[in-house]
N, C-alpha and C positions, 0 to 999 in steps of 0.2 A: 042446689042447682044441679044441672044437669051437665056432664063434660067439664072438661079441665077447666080449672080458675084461672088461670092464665096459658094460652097458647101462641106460639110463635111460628110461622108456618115459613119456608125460605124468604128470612128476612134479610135484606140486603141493603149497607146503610155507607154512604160515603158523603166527604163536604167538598164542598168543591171551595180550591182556593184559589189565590194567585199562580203560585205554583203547578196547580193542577188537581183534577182530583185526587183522595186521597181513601180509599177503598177501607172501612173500615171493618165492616163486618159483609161479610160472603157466606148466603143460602145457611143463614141460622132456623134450625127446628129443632126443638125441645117444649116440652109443656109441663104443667104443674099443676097438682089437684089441690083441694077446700083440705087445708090440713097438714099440707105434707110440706115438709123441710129436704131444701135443695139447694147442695153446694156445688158454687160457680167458679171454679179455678183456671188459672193460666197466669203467665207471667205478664207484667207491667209493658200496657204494648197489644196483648191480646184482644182488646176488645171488649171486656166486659164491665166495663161502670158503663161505657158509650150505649151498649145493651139494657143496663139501667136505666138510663135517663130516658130512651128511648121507651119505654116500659111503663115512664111515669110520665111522661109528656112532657119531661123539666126545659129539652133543646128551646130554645128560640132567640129573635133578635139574629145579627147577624151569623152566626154559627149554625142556624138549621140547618141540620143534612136532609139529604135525601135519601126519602126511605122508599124501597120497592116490597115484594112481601104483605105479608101482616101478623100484626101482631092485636089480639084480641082479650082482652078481660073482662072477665064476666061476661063473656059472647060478643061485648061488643070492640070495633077494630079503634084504638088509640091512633094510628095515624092518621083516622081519616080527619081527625079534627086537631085543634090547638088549644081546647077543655078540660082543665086539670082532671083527671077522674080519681077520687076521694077513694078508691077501692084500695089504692095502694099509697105505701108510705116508704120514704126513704132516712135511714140512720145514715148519714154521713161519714166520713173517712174521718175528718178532723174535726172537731167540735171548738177547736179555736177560729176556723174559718167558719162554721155553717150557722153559730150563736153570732148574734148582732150583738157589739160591743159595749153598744150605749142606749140599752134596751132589757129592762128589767127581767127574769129570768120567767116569773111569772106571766108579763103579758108576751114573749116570743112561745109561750105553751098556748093560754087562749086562744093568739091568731091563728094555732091549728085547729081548736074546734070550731066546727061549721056554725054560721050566724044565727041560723035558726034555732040552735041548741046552746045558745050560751045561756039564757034566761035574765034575772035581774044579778046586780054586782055580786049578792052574796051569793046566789047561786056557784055564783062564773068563781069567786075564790075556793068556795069548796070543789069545785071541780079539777080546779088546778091542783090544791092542795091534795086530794086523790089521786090525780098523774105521778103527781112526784112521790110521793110517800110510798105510791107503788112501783117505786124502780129503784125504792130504798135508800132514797135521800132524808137526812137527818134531819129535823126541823123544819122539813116541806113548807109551813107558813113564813119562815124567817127566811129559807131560801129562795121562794116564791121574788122577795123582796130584792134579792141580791142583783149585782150586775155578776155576768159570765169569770171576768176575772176576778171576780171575788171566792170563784171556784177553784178547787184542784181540777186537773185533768181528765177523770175517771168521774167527778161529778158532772163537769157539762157533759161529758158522753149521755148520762144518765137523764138530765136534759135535755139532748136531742130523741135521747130515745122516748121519753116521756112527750115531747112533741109528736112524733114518726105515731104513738099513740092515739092520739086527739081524736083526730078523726075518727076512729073505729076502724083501721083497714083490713080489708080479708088479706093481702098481701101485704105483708112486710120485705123491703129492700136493704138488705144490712150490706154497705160497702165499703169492706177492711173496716169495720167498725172499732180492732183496736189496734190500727197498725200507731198514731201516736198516745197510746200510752205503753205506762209503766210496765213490764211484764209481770209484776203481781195484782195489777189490777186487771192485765187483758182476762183472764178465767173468770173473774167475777162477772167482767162486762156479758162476756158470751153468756154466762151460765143467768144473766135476768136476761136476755134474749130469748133464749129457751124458754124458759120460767114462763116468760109474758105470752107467747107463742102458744105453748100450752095452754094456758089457764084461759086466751082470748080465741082457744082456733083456730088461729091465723093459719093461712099458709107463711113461711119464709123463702127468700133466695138468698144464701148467705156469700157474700163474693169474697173472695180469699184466693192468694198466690201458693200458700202454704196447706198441702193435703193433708198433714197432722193434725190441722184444727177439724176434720170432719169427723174422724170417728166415734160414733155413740151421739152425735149431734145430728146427722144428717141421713135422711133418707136413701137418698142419690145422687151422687156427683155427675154433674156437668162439665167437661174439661174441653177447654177453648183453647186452638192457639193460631195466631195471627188472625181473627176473625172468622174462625171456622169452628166449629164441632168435632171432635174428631173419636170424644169417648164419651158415653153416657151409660150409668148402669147401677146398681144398687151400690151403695158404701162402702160396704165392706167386700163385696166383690171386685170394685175399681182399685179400690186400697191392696189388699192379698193379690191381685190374680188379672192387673192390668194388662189390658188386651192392643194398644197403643203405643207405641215405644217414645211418644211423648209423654202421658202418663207413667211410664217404665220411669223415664229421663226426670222425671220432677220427684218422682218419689226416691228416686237416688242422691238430687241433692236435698231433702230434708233432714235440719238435724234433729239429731237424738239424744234426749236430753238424759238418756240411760250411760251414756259414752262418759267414761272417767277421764278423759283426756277431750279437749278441745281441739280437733285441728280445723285448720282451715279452713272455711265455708266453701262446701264444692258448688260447682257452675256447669252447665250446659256451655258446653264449647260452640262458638259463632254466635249470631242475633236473629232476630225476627226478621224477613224480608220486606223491601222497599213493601210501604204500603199504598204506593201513589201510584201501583199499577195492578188490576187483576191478578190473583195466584195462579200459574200453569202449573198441573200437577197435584204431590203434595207438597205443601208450604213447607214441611219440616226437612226435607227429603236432603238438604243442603247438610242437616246437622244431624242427620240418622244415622247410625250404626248397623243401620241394616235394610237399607235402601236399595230399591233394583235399578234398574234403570229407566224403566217406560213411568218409576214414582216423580222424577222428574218433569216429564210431558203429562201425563197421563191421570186425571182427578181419579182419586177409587171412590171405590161406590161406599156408600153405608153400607152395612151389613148387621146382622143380628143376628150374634153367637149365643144366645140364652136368654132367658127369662127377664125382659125390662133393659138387657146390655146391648147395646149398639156400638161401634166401630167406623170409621172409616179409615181403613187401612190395606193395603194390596196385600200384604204378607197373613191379614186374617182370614180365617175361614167361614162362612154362615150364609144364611139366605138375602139375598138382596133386601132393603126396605122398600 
């Protein structure tokens, strides 16, 4: 195809509640090409699974937000309809919650592939048993049979991802895909994501809080916070040579697993701001350590300091976007 597999052009997404509305995403732009792997970071609160679902078309029922903007895959704009669009697929945060409990492991992978492509029963087994076998589940036909809790942790993962599968999607949505498991099983998880990505084409958006899991995995980091965009730019240059003093601020509490002593998990001093009202300003400008003072009143512009990196930040330097 031609132009981005997935674009996002000043999307802007809030629910309106009882309380009021509740402003969750503010003038989101970033896009993603046939191919290319794209990590979505910020902290819990930023805004980015709401950008996922928003992406997949999952909102509905009483919880529809309101979406302004748009957002388009494969050219065409997902909000304008409520039509699942099969282009993308979503891995889940928890595979305790996202696998039905009383629902054999094999027929919750079928209902992923499309009807027209199931064929007859044996067909539809061996296709399952293909999913799974390929996300390197042991005995694929006997676990085809199994109920969810008849798994460890790290195999429904592998389960859902085998579902996210089904379809064939050019997009893949991996969200915290191992934040509940094991820490010897989260590398494995990641690395058949990759694996599967590779071998299918896919584009990915891998969402994560933690910038450690991108490097060597990831094209380009997307860094969100309070609903905003605030860094975007190749991997390893987000990582070395952060241009955002909210990406400065996250890569300083990440640990390091080189450290012979454990101390304390550091923190970003203060929170995210009320989200039930428009951002004045910049959003971080409260918890920056090097904030002026018009960062307060005064949004900054995007800017583009280099090659593919963009910024929004008053203290950076570059040409407008």
């Amino acid at each position: 195809m031609t132009g981005p597999l997935l674009e996002l052009d000043d999307v802007c997404l809030r629910f309106d509640t009882p309380a009021g509305p509740v402003h969750v995403l503010e003038s989101v732009s970033f896009a993603l090409v046939e191919g290319e792997s794209v990590g979505l970071v910020g902290e819990s609160g930023s805004g980015k699974s709401v950008l996922a679902r928003a992406v997949l078309g999952a909102h509905s029922g009483p919880n529809t937000p309101v979406v302004s903007g748009s957002i388009r895959l494969e050219g065409r704009d997902v909000t304008a309809g409520t039509e699942h669009n099969r282009a993308a697929a979503m891995v889940f945060q928890d595979p305790s919650t996202s696998l039905n409990p009383v629902v054999r492991v094999g027929r919750q992978v079928l209902e992923a592939v499309p009807r027209a492509e199931r064929g007859t029963r044996a067909a539809q087994r061996a296709t399952v048993t293909d999913l799974l076998r390929a996300v390197g589940l042991p005995d694929p036909q006997r676990r085809a049979r199994s109920y969810p809790a008849e798994l460890s942790g790290g195999q429904r993962q592998r389960v859902g991802i085998a579902a996210a599968l089904a379809a064939g999607p050019r997009l893949l949505l991996a969200d915290e895909p191992t934040t509940a498991l094991d820490v010897t099983v989260q590398q494995l998880v990641l690395d058949l994501i990759d694996a599967q990505r590779r071998e299918r084409g896919m584009a990915l958006l891998l969402i994560t809080h933690d910038l450690g899991l991108l490097s060597g995995r990831t094209d380009r980091v997307v860094v969100m916070y309070a609903g905003r965009v605030v860094e975007d730019g190749p991997t390893e240059k987000v990582l070395t040579a952060p241009l955002h003093p909210y990406t400065r601020a996250l890569l300083g509490v990440t640990p390091r697993v080189s450290q012979r002593r454990r101390p304390p998990l550091p923190q970003i001093p203060g929170g995210l701001p009320d989200l039930r009202r428009p951002r004045a300003g910049c959003p971080f400008a409260p918890r920056c350590t090097y904030a002026l003072s018009k960062c307060e009143t005064e949004r900054p512009p995007v800017l583009r300091t280099g090659p593919g990196h963009v910024t929004s930040c008053w203290a950076a330097t570059g040409v407008p976007v």
